[in-house]
N, C-alpha and C positions, 0 to 999 in steps of 0.2 A: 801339777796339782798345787793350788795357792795353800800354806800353809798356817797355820796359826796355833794359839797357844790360850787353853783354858786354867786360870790358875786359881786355887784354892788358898795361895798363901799359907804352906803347909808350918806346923811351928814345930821346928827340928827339937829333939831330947836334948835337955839342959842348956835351952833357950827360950828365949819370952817372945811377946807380939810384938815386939819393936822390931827384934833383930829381924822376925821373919818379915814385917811388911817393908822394910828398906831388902834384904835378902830381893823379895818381887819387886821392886822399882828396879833393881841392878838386871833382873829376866829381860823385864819390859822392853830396858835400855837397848839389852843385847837383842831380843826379838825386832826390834825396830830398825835395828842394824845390817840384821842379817836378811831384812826386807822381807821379815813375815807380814801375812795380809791385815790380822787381826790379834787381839790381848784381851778377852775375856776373864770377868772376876765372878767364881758361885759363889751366891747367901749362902754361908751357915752362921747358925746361932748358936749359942750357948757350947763352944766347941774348945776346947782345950788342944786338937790337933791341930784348927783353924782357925787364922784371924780375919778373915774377909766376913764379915758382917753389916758394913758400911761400905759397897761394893761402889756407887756414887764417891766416895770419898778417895778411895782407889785409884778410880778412874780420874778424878783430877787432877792429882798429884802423876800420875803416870804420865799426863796429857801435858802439864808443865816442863817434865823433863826427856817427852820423844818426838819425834820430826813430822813421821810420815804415817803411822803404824793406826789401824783402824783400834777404838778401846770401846769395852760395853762392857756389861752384865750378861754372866751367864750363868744365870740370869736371876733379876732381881723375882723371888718370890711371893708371884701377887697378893695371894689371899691376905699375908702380913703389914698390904701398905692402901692406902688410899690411892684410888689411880690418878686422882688430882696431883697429890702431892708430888709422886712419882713423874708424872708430866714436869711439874716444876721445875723438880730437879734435873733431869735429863734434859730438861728446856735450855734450863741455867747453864748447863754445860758443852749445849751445842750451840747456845751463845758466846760463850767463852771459847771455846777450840772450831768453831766449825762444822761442817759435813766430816768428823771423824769420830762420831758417836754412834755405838749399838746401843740398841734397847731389848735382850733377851728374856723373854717371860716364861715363868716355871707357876705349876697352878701346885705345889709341896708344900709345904713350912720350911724344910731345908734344917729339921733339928727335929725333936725330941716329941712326944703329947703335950706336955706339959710346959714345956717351952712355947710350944705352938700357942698355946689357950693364953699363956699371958701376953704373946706378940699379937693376936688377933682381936681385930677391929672391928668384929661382930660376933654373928653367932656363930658357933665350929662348925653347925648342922648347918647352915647354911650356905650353898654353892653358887656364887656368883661368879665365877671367873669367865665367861664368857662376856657377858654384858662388862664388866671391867676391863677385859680388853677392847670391847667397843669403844668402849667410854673415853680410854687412854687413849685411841686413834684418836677422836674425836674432838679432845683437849689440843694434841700434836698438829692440827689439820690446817689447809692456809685458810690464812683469816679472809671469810667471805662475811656475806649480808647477814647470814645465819646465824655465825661465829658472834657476830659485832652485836648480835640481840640477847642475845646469852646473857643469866644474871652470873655464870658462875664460868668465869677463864682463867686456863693457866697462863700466868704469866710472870716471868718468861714462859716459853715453852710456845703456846699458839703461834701456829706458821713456822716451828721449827720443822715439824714433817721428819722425827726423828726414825729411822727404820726399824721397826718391830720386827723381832724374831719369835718363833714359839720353839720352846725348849720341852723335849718329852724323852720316855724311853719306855713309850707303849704305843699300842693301837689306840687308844684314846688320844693322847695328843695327835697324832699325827691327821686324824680324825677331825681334830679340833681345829689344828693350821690350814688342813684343808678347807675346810667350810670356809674360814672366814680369808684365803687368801692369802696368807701369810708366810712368807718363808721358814723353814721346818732343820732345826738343829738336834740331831736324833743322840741318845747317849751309848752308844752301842755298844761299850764298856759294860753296860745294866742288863742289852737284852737283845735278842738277833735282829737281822735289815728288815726283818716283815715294817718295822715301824716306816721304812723311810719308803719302800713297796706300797704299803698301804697310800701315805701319802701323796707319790706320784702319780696314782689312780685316781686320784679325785681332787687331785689341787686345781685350784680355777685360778683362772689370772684378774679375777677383780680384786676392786679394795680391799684393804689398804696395800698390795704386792700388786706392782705390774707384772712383773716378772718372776715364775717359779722358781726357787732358791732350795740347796738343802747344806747342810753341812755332817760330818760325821764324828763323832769323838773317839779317840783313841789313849789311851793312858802310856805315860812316859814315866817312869821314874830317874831323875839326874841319879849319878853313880859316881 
């Protein structure tokens, strides 16, 4: 079973976020080494336990310093970001390193009410995250006649074809990766396999996943 590693960049008692995000490059180093598959970074915000907030910024500096080791977001939390910009970024990166970019999507704020309401980029009451995962394929997609007519492209980003994951730890997501084809990273750490049961039953292999995918998360603590 391929292994891999989701990290929160946790900030250890009577140390700050410096120590802990080189602390996660030295994980990274070592996961890359010991030929895990993957190194996933989750959005939190406004967190005193956590310095991953800049989960893109992570991922580059991890990418500078590992060989082989697949790096994403786990995952970047939509409703908080443009899907444009978020193409950019992830564009700009799999320009920069290659086919060794994830793109994990969480529809959370990944933090507090109130945290939330000042990170979001519209209204709370409003629920777009499916059409914004559209929309991110969309930006990601190889450049056709279509693409090329478009007033608004990411770029970098278009034609990168970055791999979108959908991140849940419910029947709803799972619900959600399925409809639109999507490979399906379940938290199961949050809440039992009905999510990733659920999923299998109704995953289709169209766009944007040719191929059915799942992954499962499981919690470690170093000791």
């Amino acid at each position: 079973m391929p292994l891999s590693v989701l990290d929160l960049v946790p900030v250890a008692s009577g140390t700050g976020a410096r120590e802990a995000i080189n602390q996660s490059l030295k994980l990274a180093r070592l996961a890359d080494s010991l030929g895990y598959q993957r190194y996933w970074y989750a959005e939190h915000h406004n967190s005193v336990a956590f310095a991953s907030s800049a989960t893109s910024l992570l991922i580059g500096r991890a990418a500078e310093h590992t060989e082989r080791i697949r790096l994403g977001s786990g995952g970047v939390m939509l409703p908080n970001h443009s899907p444009l910009m978020v193409a950019e970024y992830y564009g700009t990166l799999a320009e920069m390193y290659g086919d060794r970019i994830d793109l994990g999507l969480g529809r959370a704020p990944g933090t507090d009410p109130i945290t939330a309401a000042a990170l979001r980029r519209g209204a709370a009451t409003t629920d777009t995250f499916v059409q914004d995962v559209v929309d991110l394929h969309r930006y990601l997609a190889p450049r056709d006649e279509e693409q090329l007519r478009q007033q608004v492209r990411a770029l970098p980003g278009q034609g990168t074809q970055v791999p979108l994951w959908m991140l849940g730890s419910s029947l709803d997501g799972a619900a959600v990766a399925a409809y639109l084809g999507l490979p399906y990273a379940f938290a199961s750490h949050f809440a039992p396999s009905c999510g990733t049961r659920r999923w299998r039953s109704t995953a289709s292999a169209s766009p944007p996943s040719s191929r059915p995918l799942s992954c499962r998360r499981r919690t470690a603590w170093p000791g």
